[in-house]
C-alpha positions in Angstrom: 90.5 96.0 100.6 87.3 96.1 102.8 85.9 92.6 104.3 83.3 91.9 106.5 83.0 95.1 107.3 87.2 95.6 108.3 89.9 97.1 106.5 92.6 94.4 104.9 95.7 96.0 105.8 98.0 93.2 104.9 96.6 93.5 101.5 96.0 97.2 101.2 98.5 99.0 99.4 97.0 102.9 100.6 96.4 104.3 97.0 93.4 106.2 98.6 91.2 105.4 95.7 88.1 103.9 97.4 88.4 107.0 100.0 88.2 109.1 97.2 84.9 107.4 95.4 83.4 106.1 98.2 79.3 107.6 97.7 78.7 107.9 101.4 82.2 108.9 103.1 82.1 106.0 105.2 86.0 105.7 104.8 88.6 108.5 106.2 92.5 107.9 105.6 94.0 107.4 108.8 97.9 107.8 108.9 99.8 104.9 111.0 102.7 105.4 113.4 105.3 104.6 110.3 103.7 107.0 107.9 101.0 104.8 106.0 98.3 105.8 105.2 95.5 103.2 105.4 91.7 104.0 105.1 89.5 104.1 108.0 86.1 102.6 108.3 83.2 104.2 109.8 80.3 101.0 110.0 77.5 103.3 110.5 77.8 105.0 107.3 78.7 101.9 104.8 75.9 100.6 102.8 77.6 97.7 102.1 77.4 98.8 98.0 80.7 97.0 97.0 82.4 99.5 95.2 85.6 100.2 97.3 86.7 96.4 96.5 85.3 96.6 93.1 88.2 99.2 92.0 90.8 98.2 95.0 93.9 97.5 93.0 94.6 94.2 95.3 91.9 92.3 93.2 92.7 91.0 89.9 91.3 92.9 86.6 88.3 90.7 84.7 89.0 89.7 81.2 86.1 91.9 80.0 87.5 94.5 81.6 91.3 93.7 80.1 89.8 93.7 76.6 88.4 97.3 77.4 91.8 98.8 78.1 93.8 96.8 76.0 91.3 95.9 73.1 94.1 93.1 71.0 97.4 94.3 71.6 100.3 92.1 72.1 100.9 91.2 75.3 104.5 90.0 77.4 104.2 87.3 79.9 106.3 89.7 82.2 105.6 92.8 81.3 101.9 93.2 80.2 100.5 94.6 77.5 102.4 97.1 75.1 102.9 98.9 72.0 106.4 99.6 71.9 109.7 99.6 74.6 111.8 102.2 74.3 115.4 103.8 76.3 115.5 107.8 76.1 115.7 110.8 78.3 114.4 114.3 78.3 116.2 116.8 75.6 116.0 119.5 78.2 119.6 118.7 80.1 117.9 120.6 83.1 115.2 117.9 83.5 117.1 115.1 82.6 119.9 115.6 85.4 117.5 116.7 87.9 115.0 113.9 87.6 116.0 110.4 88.9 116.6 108.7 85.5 116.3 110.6 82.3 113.2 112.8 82.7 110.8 111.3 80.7 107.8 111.9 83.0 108.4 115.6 83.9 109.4 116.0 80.1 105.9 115.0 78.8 103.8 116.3 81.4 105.2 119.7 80.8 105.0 118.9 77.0 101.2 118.1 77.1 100.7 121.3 79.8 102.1 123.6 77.3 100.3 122.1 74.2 97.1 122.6 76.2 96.7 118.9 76.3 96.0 118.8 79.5 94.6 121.0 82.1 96.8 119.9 85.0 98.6 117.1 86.2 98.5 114.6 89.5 102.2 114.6 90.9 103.9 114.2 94.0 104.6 117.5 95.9 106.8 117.9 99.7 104.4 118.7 102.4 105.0 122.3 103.0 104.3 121.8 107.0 106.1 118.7 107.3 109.4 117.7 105.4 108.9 113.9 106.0 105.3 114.1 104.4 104.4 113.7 100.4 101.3 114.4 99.1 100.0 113.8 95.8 98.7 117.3 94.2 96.3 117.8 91.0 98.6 120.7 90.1 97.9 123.4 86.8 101.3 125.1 87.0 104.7 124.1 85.3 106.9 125.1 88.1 105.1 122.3 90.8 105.9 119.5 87.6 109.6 120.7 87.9 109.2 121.2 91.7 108.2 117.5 91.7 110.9 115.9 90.1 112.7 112.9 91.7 112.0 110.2 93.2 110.0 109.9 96.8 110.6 107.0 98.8 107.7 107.4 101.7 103.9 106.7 101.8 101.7 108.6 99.1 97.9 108.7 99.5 96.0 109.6 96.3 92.2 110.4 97.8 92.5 114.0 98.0 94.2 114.9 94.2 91.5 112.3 93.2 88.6 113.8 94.7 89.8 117.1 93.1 89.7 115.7 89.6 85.9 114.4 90.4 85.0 117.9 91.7 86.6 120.6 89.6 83.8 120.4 87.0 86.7 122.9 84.8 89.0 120.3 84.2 88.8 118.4 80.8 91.9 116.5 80.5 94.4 115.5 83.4 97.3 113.6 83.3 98.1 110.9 86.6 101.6 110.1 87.3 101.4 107.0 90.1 103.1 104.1 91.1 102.1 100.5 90.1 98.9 100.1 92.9 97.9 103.5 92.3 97.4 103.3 88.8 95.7 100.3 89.2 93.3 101.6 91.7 92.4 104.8 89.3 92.4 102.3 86.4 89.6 100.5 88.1 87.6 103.2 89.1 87.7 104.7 85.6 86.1 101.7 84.5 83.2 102.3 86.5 82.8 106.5 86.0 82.7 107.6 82.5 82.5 111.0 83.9 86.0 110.0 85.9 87.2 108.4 82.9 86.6 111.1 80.7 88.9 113.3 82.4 91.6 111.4 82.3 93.6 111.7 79.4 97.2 109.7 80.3 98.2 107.6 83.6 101.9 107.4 83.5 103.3 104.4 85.8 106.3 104.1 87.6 108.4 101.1 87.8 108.3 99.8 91.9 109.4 96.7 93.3 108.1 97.8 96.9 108.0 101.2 98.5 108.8 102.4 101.2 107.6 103.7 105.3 108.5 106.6 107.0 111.1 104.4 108.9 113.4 104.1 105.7 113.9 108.1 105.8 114.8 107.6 109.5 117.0 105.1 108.4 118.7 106.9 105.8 119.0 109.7 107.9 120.7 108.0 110.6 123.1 106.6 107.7 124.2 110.4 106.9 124.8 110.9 110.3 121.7 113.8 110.7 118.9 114.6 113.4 116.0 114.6 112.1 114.9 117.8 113.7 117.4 119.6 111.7 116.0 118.8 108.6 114.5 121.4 106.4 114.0 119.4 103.2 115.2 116.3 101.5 115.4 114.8 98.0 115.6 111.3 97.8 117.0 111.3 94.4 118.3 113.7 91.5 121.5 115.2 90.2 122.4 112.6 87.8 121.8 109.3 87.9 122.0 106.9 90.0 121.7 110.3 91.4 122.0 111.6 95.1 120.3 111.8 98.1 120.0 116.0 99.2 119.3 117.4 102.6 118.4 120.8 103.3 119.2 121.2 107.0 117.3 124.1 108.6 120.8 126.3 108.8 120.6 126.6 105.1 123.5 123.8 104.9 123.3 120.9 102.2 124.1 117.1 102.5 124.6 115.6 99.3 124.9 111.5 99.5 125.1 108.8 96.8 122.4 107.0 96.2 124.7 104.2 95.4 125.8 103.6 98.2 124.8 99.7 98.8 123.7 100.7 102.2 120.9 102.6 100.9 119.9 101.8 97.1 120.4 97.7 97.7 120.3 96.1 101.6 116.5 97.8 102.1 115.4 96.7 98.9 116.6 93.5 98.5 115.4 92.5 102.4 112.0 94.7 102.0 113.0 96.6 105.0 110.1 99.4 105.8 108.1 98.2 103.0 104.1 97.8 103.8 103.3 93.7 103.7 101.1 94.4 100.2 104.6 94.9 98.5 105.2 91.4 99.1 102.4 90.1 97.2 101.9 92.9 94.5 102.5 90.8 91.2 102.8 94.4 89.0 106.1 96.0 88.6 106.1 98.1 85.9 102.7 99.6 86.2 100.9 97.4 83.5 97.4 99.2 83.3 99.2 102.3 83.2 99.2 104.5 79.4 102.9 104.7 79.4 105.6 103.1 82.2 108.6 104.1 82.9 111.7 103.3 85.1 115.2 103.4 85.6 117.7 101.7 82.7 119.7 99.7 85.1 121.9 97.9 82.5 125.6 97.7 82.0 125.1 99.5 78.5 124.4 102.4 80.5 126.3 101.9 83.9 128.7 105.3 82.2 125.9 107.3 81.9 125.9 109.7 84.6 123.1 112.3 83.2 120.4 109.0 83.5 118.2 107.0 81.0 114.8 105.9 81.2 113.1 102.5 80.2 109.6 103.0 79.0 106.8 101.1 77.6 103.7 102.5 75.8 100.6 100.3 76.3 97.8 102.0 74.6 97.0 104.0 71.5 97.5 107.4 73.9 100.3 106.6 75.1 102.2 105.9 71.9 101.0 108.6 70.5 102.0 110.8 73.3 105.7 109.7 72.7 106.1 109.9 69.4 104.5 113.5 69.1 107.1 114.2 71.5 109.9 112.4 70.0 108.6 114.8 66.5 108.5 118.2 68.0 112.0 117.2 70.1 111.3 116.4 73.8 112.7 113.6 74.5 114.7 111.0 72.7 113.7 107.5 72.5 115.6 104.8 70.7 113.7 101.0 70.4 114.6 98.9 73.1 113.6 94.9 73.0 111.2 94.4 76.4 113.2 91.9 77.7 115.7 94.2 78.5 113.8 95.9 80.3 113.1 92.8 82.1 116.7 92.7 82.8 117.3 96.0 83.9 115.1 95.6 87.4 117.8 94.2 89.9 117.5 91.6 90.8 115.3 90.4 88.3 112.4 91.6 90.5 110.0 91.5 87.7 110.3 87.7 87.6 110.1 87.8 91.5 107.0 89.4 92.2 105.1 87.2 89.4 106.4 83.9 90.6 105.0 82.2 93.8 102.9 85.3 94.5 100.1 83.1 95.7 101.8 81.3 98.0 102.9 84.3 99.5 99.3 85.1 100.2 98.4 82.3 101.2 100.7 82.3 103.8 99.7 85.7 104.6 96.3 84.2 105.3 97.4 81.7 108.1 98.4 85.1 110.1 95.6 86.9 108.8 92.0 85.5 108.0 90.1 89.2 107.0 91.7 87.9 103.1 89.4 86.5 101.3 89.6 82.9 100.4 88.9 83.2 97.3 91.8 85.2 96.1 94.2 81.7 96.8 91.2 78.9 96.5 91.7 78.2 92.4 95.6 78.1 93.2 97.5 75.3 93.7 100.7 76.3 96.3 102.7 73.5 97.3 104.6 72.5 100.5 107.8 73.7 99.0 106.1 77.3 97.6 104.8 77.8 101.3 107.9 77.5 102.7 109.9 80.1 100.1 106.8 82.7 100.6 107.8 82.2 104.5 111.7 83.0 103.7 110.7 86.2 102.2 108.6 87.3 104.9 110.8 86.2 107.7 113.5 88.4 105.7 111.3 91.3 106.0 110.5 90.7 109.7 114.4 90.3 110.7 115.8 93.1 109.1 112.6 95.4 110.4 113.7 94.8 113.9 114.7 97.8 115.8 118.1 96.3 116.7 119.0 94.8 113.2 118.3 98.5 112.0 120.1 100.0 114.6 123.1 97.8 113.6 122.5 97.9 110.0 122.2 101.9 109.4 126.0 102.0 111.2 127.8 99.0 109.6 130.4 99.5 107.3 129.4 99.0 102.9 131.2 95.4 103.2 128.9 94.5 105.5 125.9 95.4 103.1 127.8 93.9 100.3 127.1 90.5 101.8 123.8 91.4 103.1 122.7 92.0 99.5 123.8 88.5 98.6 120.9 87.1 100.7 118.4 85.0 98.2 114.9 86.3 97.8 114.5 82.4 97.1 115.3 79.2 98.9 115.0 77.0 95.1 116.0 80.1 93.0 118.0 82.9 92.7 116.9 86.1 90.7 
């Protein structure tokens, strides 16, 4: 978000997409001491035109532009709009157990990239230079899909893959695999290309409650008891679900680690530790402008499963379609599910969190930082009592960030983290 001629940062979530279509490159992405990557502003180039706040994914869509996407589908209070909400996993065993929760995403994109349905795909590839660095890639070749499987907790800047769709006048059909604020972002800017829009033929959205800074890999490093100029490679998650965590040192050794442990796949989450301050006010947690959105099933129906399961939703025509042509020719499974377990399944009901008192938590965010616009909070009513929850969130956030508490945290004991995880995210409710 750009205003008054300065970058929002508190609001910016660095999906890269008004880098990517801004018309006179008045805006470089500038990478920040803990990884993010926010854009850049150079004043003597901007025309002032409007367009990078026009498709920034911080602003709320128009109902005109709802109706476009969406046309009269039914729509959740929750979870968006949809078609149908399904549970399934990839029929290919490899994918399934190497992806972070049933293989959905990798199973389809390589599905459409064989069918010649698409001509590449937007995913998220290691930095070959740099083994704390992710970078999203417009790839055309299977093995970077498979290459790219599993989750990536650490910043993820979109401008470059985007740019590359716009230029590469070859491409005809592209598939975008994002988070929640990404998809958004390109969302938004398809609305105002056609040329843009007609290139892109699916956005598949991931589930996110908040992601994550480069400090969070320190952190889980120091968990594991590893320098972090030893490392070759990591994987934040795969091998079955919940999965583990893999490190590659550079003496060809292995570290595997389970993700379950409450020390790394609750406490951070729970307390937003490492997470950018636009996670605390992003309403959208299971990518609701995206084609098809997808997740992880965490539900006691499925707490035995140790190959993984995904939750998804189809939202549009394309999307359906996508999934049940793939259910037909036998890539994936996927059994109905009713949406309000899907609801359920994000622990601790963060669905519900990030849509209630989200404009308080703004406004609050205001008082520290006046570059947000007043009109994103002045048709809101926030009360005395919704101030002061938005502030116990935040001042969650800011304890456990401390250098000290992380110090302490990343070497205490799992009971420890047991009760940390019992902390509210509410001072009136609990989620």
């Amino acid at each position: 978000m750009i205003n008054n001629g300065s970058v929002v940062k508190s609001l910016c979530s660095q999906c890269g997409v008004c880098i990517a279509f801004c018309p006179t490159q008045a805006l470089r992405s500038k990478r920040d001491a803990y990884g993010l990557n926010f854009p850049s502003l150079i004043p003597s180039k901007c025309t002032l035109c409007g367009l990078c706040n026009k498709i920034c994914p911080s602003y709320e869509f128009d109902n005109s532009s709802i109706k476009e996407i969406f046309n009269d589908q039914k729509r959740h209070s929750l979870l968006g709009y949809y078609i149908g909400s399904y549970y399934g996993f990839s029929n290919d065993e490899s994918i399934r157990i190497k992806s972070s929760s049933g293989g959905i995403v990798p199973a389809l994109l390589l599905y459409l990239l064989q069918k010649g349905e698409i001509d590449g795909a937007v995913v998220v590839l290691p930095n070959s230079d740099n083994p704390f660095m992710m970078q999203a890639v417009l790839t055309k070749e299977s093995k970077d899909i498979r290459v790219a499987m599993g989750s990536k907790y650490c910043p993820v800047a979109f401008d470059s893959a985007i740019e590359q769709i716009r230029r590469d006048e070859n491409l005809k059909r592209v598939a975008v695999v994002g988070l929640p604020c990404q998809i958004r972002g390109i969302r938004k800017a398809m609305l105002v290309d056609r040329n843009f829009r007609n290139k892109i033929h699916v956005l598949i959205g991931i589930y996110c409650k908040q992601t994550k800074d480069s400090r969070f890999t320190d952190y889980v490093l120091s968990r594991l008891g590893i320098k972090r100029e030893d490392v070759h490679k990591i994987d934040y998650r795969g091998e079955g679900w919940p999965g583990y965590i893999q490190v590659t040192l550079k003496d060809g050794q292995q570290r595997l680690h389970p993700f379950s442990d409450v020390a790394i796949s609750r406490t951070p989450w729970l307390n937003f530790n490492f997470s950018p301050l636009a996670c605390l006010v992003c309403d959208d947690a299971t990518a609701e402008y995206a084609d098809i959105s997808t997740g992880d099933a965490w539900l006691s129906e499925f707490e035995s499963d140790s190959k993984g399961t995904s939750l998804f939703i189809t939202r549009t025509p394309i999307g359906e379609e996508i999934v049940q042509n793939a259910v037909q020719d036998k890539i994936i499974t996927a059994e109905p599910i009713q949406p309000e377990k899907v609801v359920e399944s994000q622990y601790p009901k963060a669905i519900v969190f990030k849509k209630q008192n989200k404009y308080a938590r703004i406004a609050l965010l205001r008082l520290f930082d006046r570059r947000i616009p007043i009109s994103m909070i002045s048709k809101q009513k926030v009360s005395i009592s919704e101030l002061l929850d938005a502030f116990w969130i935040f001042s969650i956030r800011y304890f456990f960030s401390l250098s000290v508490v992380l110090l302490l945290t990343s070497k205490s004991p799992a009971v420890v983290h047991k009760i940390l995880a019992k902390i509210p995210l509410s001072l009136k409710r609990r989620y």
